[in-house]
VMD Tcl script that draws the C-alpha trace (Angstrom):
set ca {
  {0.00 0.00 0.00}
  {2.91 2.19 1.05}
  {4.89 1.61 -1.94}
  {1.22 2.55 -4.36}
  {1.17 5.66 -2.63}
  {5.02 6.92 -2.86}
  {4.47 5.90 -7.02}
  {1.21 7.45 -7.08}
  {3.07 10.92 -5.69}
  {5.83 10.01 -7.96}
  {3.53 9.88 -11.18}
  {1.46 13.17 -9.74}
  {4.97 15.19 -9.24}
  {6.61 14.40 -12.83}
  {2.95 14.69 -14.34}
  {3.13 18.72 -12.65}
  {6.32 18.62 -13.79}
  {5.77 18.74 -17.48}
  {2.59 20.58 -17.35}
  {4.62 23.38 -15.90}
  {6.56 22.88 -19.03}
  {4.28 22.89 -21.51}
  {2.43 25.20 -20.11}
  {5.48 27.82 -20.64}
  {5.15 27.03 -24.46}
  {4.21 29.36 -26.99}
  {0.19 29.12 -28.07}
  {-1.02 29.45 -32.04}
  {-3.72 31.01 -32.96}
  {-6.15 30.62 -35.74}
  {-8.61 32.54 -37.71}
  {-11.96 31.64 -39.04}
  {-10.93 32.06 -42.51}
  {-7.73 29.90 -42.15}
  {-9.91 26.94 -40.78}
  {-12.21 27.06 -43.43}
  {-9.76 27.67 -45.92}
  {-7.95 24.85 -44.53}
  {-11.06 22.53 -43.96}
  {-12.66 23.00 -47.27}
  {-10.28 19.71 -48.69}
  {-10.31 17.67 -45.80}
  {-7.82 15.23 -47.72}
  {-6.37 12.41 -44.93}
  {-2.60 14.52 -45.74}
  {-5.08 17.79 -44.68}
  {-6.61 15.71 -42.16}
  {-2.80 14.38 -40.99}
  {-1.29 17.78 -40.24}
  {-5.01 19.10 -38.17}
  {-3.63 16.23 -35.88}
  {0.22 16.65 -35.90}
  {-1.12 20.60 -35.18}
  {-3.38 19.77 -32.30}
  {-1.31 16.82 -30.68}
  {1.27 20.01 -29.44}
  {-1.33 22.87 -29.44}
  {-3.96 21.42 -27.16}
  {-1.18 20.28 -24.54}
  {-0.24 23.68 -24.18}
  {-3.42 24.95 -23.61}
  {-4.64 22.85 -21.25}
  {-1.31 22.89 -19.15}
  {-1.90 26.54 -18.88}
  {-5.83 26.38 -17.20}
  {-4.57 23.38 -15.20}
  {-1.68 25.61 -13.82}
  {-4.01 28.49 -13.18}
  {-6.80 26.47 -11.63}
  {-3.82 25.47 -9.26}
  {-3.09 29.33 -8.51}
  {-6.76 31.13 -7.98}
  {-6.97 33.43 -5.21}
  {-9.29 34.07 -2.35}
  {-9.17 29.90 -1.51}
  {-11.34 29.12 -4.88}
  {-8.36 26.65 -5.74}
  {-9.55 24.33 -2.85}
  {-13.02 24.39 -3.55}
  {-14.36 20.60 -4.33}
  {-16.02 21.74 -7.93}
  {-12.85 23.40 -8.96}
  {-10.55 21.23 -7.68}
  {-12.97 18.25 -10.04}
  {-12.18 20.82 -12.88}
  {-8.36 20.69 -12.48}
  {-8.58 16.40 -12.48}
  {-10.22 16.64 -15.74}
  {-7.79 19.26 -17.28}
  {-5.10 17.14 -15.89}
  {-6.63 14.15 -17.03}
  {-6.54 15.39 -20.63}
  {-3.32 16.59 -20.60}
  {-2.10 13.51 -19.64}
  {-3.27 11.84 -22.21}
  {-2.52 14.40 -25.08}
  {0.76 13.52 -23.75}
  {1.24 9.93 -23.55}
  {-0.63 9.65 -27.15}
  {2.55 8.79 -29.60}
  {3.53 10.66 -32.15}
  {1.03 10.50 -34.98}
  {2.69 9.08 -38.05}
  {-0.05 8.01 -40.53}
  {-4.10 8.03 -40.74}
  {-4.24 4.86 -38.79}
  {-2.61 7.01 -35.93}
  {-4.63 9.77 -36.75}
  {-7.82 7.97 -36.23}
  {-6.88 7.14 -33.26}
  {-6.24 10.89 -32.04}
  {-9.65 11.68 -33.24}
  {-11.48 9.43 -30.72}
  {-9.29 10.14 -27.86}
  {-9.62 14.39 -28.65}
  {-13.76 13.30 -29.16}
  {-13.81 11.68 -25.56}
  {-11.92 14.46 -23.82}
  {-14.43 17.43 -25.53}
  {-16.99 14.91 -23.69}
  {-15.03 14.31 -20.34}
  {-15.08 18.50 -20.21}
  {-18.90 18.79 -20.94}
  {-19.68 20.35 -17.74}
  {-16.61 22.51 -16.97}
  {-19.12 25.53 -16.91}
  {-21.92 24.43 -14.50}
  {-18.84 22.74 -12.24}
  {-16.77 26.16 -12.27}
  {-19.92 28.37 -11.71}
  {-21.16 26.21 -8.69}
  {-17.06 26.85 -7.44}
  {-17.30 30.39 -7.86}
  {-21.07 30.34 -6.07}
  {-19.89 28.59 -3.20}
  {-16.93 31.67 -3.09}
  {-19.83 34.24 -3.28}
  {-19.87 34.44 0.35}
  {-16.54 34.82 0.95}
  {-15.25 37.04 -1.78}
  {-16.48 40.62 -1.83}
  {-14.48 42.00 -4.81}
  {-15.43 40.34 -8.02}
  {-12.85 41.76 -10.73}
  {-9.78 39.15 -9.79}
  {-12.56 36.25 -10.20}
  {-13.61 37.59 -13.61}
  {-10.69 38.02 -15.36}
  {-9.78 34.61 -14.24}
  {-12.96 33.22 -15.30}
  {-12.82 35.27 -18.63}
  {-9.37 33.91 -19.75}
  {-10.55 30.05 -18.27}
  {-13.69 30.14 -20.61}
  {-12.34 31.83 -23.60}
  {-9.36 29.24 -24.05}
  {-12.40 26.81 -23.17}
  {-14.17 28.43 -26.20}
  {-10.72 28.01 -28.39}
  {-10.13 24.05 -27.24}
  {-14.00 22.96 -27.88}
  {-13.77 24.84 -31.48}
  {-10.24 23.26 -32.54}
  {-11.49 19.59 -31.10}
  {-15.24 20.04 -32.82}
  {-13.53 21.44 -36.18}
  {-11.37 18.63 -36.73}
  {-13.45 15.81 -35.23}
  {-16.51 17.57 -38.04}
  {-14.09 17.26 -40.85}
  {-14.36 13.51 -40.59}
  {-17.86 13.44 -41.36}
  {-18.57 11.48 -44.40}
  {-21.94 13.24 -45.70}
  {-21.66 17.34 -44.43}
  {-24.36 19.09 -44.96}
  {-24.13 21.63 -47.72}
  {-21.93 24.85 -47.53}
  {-20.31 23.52 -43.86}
  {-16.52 23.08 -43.22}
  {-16.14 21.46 -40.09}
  {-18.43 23.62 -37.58}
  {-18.29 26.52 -40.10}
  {-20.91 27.43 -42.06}
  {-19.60 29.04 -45.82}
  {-23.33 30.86 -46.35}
  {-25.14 31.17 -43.04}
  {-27.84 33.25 -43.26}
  {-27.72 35.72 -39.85}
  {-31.85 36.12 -40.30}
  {-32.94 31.96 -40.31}
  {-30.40 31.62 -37.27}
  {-32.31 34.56 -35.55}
  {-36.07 32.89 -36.15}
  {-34.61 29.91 -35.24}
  {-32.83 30.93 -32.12}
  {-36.17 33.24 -31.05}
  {-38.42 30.65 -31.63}
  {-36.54 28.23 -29.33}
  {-36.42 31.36 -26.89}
  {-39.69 31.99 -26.82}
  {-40.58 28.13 -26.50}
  {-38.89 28.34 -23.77}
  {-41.25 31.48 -22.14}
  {-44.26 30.04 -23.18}
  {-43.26 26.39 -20.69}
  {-42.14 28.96 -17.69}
  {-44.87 32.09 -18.63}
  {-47.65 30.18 -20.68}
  {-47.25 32.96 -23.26}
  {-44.78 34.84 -24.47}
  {-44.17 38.26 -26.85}
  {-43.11 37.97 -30.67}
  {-40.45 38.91 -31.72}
  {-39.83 41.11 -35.02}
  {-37.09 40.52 -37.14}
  {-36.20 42.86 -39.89}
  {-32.89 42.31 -42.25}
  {-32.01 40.79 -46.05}
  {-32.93 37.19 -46.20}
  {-31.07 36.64 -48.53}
  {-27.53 37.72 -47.03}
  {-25.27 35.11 -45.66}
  {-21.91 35.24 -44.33}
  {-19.51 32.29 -42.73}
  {-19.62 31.72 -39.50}
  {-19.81 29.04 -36.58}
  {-23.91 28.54 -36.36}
  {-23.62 26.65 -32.84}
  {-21.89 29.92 -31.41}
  {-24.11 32.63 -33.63}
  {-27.40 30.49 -31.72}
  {-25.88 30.86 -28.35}
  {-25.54 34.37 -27.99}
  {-28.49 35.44 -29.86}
  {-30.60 32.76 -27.78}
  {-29.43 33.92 -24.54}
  {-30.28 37.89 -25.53}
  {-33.17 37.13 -27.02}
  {-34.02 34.86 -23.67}
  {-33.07 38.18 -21.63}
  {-35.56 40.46 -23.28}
  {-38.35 37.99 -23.32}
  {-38.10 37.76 -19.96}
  {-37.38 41.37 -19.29}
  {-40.86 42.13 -21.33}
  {-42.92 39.04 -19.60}
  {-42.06 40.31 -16.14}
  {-42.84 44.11 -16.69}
  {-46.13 43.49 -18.54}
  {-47.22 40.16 -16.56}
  {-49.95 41.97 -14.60}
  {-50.60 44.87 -16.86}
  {-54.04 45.35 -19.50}
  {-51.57 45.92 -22.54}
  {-50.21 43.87 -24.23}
  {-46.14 43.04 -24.24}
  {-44.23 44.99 -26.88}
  {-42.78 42.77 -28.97}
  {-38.84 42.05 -29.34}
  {-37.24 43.23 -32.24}
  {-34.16 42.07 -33.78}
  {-32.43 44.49 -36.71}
  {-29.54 42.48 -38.86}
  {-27.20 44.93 -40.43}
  {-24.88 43.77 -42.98}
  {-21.82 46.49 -42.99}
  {-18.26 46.43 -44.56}
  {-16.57 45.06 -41.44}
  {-19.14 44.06 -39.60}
  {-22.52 42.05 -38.93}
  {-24.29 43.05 -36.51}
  {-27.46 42.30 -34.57}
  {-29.35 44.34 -32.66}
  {-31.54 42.79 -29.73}
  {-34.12 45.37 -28.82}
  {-37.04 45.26 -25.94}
  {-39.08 47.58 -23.80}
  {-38.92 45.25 -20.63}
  {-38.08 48.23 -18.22}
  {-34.23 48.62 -18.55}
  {-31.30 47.95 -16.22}
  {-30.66 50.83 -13.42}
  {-27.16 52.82 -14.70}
  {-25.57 51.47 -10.98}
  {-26.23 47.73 -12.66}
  {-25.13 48.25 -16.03}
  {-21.69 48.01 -15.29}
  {-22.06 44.77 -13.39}
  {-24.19 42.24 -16.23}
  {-20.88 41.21 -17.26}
  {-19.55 39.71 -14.24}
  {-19.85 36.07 -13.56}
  {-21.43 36.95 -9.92}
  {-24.13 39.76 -10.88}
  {-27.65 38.43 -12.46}
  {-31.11 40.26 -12.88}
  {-33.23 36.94 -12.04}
  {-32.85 34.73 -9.10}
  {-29.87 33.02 -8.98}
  {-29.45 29.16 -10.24}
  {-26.38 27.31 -10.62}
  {-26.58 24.20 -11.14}
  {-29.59 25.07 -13.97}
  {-27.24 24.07 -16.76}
  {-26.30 20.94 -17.31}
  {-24.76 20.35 -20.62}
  {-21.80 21.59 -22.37}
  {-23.24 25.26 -23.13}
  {-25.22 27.76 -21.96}
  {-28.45 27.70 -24.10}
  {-28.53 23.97 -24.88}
  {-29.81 22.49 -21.91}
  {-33.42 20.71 -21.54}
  {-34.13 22.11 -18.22}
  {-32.38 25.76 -18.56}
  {-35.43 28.43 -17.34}
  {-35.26 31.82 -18.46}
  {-33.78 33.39 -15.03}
  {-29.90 33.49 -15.46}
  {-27.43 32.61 -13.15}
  {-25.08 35.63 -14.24}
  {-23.43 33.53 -16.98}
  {-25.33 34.56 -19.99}
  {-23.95 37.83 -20.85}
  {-20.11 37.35 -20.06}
  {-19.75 33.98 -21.73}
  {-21.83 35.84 -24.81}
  {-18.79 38.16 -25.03}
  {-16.64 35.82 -25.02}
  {-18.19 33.49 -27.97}
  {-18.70 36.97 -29.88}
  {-15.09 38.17 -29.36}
  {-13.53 34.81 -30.32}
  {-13.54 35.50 -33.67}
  {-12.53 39.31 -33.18}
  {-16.69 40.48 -32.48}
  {-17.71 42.22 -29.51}
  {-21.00 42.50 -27.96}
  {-22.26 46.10 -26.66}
  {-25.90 46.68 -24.29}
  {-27.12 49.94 -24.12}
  {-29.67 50.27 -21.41}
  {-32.67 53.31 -20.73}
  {-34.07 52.79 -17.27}
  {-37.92 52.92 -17.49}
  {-38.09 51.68 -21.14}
  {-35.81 48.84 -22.01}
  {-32.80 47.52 -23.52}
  {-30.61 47.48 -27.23}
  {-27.99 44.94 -27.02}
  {-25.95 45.09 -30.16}
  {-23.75 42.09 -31.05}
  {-21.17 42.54 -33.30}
  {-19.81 39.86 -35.57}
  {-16.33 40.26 -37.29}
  {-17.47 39.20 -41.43}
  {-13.67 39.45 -42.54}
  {-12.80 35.97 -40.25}
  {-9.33 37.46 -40.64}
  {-8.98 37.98 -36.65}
  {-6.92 35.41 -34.87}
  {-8.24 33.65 -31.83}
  {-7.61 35.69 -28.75}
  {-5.30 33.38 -26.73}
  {-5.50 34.05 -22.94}
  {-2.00 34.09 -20.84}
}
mol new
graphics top color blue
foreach p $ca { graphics top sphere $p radius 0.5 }
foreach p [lrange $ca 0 end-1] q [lrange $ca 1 end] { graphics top cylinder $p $q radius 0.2 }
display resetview
C-alpha cells in the first residue's frame, strides 16, 4: 500500500512537472478564414497535419488552465467543484501527452477518438466552475480578480472545444451543404435569428404560458460564414433576456407586451445584430455589473445548466445565473466580435452584437 502511494506521488509530481513545461510554451492562434480555408479539402494529408497541429497545441493549452486552476486566489483553488475541474484538465493533458507521435491516418484515427472523448469528459466545466465560484460568493467581496480569471478560463475553453469540434466535423462522411467542419460558408444571420427566437420563446411560453413575438427585420437573402452553434448561443441567450425582461414588466398589466425586435445589419466590417425590448431597462448602478460572472437580474441558479453550453440544456429556465452575458462576449469576441448593451431605465434595452465578417482575426489566446 505504502509503496502505491510513494508511485502514485511520484507519477502526480513528474505529471506537474511537465505541465509546468508545456504550459510555458508558446500558443497558435487561428482565424476563421484559415480553418475554413484549410477545412474545405479535408484530404487524410489535410486531415494528418489538423492532428500533428493539435497533438502540441492542445497540450499547451490545457497545461496553462490546469496551472491556473492550481493558482486562484481568495481559496477558490480548494473548492471541491474546482478542484474536479483541475482532475479533468489534468486528465486530458495527460493523455494528449502519452498519445505517440502520430505518423499516418491509422494514428490519426486514433487521435480523433481520444480528442472526441476528452471534448466529452469536459462537458460540464461551466456548471462545475460556476457552482465553485457560487460557493466563493460568500466569501469574496471584490469580483474583478474572479472575472478576469474566469474570462481567460472560458475563452481558451471556447478556443479548445472549437479546434477539437472542427477537426473531429471534418471527418464526417456526408456534411451538410456549404459547412466546413463547424463553419458554415453561407449562413444566413436572419434563419439563425427565427430559429434561435423561436426556441427562446418556447422556452417562455413552458415557464410564462405565453410569451411576446419577436420582429425581425434584415435581407434574407444575405449570408456570411460563420460558426452557427456559437451565432445560436448568444443570440438565444439575448433574445431569452428580453423575453423575460418584457414578460415580467407586462405580466400583470391590460396591454399587451411589446414585442422584441431584432435588426440584422450587414456592414463592410461588420454584422451586426441588434436585440431590442421595452422590458423596463437595467438601473445605470447595474449596467456596469451584467458582465460579471457573480451579478444576475433573475434569481440566482447554478446548477440550472447541465450540458456543455449555456443555451442547450433541456431544463435551462429563463432566469440566469449571471453567466449569460459574459460567456456571450466571449463566444462573440472569439472570432474578433464584440457585444455592446445599451440600457434606458424605465423603457428597455438594445444589445448590439457585433460579428467580425472578414474571419481574418486570430483567436484571442488568454496568458
Amino acid at each position: 500500500m505504502e509503496v502505491n502511494m510513494t508511485k502514485t506521488l511520484s507519477v502526480c509530481k513528474s505529471l506537474l512537472k511537465d505541465v509546468e513545461k508545456w504550459g510555458c510554451l508558446k500558443q497558435t492562434g487561428v482565424s476563421l478564414r484559415y480553418m475554413m480555408e484549410f477545412g474545405s479539402a479535408p484530404t487524410d494529408k489535410n486531415l494528418l497535419i489538423s492532428a500533428q497541429f493539435l497533438h502540441k497545441e492542445l497540450p499547451i493549452r490545457i497545461a496553462r488552465r490546469a496551472i491556473e486552476l492550481h493558482t486562484l486566489p481568495h481559496g477558490l483553488s480548494h473548492m471541491p467543484p474546482v478542484l474536479k475541474v483541475r482532475d479533468w484538465y489534468l486528465d486530458s493533458f495527460r493523455d494528449l501527452r502519452s498519445f505517440p507521435e502520430i505518423k499516418d491516418m491509422n494514428d490519426e484515427k486514433e487521435f480523433t477518438e481520444m480528442i472526441k472523448a476528452i471534448k466529452v469528459r469536459h462537458n460540464n466545466v461551466v456548471p462545475t466552475m460556476a457552482l465553485g465560484v457560487q460557493q466563493l460568493k460568500i466569501v469574496s467581496e471584490d469580483p474583478d480578480e474572479i472575472d478576469e480569471f474566469l474570462d481567460r478560463f472560458y475563452m481558451s475553453r471556447i478556443g479548445i472545444r472549437m479546434l477539437i469540434g472542427q477537426h473531429v466535423e471534418l471527418h464526417n462522411p456526408n456534411p451538410p451543404p456549404n459547412r466546413v467542419g463547424y463553419i458554415h460558408t453561407k449562413l444566413s444571420p436572419v434563419s439563425l435569428a427565427r430559429n434561435a427566437s423561436e426556441d427562446a420563446r418556447a422556452m417562455c411560453y413552458r415557464e410564462y404560458g405565453t410569451a411576446p413575438d419577436v420582429n425581425i427585420y434584415g435581407d434574407p437573402d444575405f449570408t456570411f460564414p460563420y460558426v452557427p452553434a456559437h451565432l445560436h448561443l448568444m443570440v438565444f441567450e439575448l433574445v431569452k433576456n428580453s423575453l423575460r425582461a418584457v414578460q415580467e414588466r407586462f405580466m400583470d398589466s391590460d396591454e399587451i407586451a411589446p414585442p422584441i425586435r431584432i435588426i440584422i445589419a450587414d456592414g463592410i466590417e461588420d454584422v451586426t445584430i441588434k436585440v431590442s425590448d421595452e422590458g423596463g431597462g437595467i438601473p445605470r448602478s447595474g449596467l456596469p455589473k451584467i458582465f460579471t460572472y457573480l451579478y444576475s437580474t433573475a434569481r440566482n441558479s447554478v446548477d440550472e445548466h447541465e450540458n456543455s453550453d449555456l443555451g442547450t440544456a433541456g431544463n435551462v429556465t429563463m432566469a440566469g445565473n449571471g453567466y449569460g452575458l459574459p460567456i456571450c462576449r466571449l463566444y462573440a469576441r472569439y472570432f474578433g466580435g464584440d457585444l455592446q448593451v445599451i440600457s434606458m431605465e424605465g423603457y428597455g434595452t438594445d444589445s448590439y452584437l457585433h460579428l467580425c465578417r472578414l474571419g481574418d482575426s486570430q483567436e484571442p489566446l488568454p496568458p
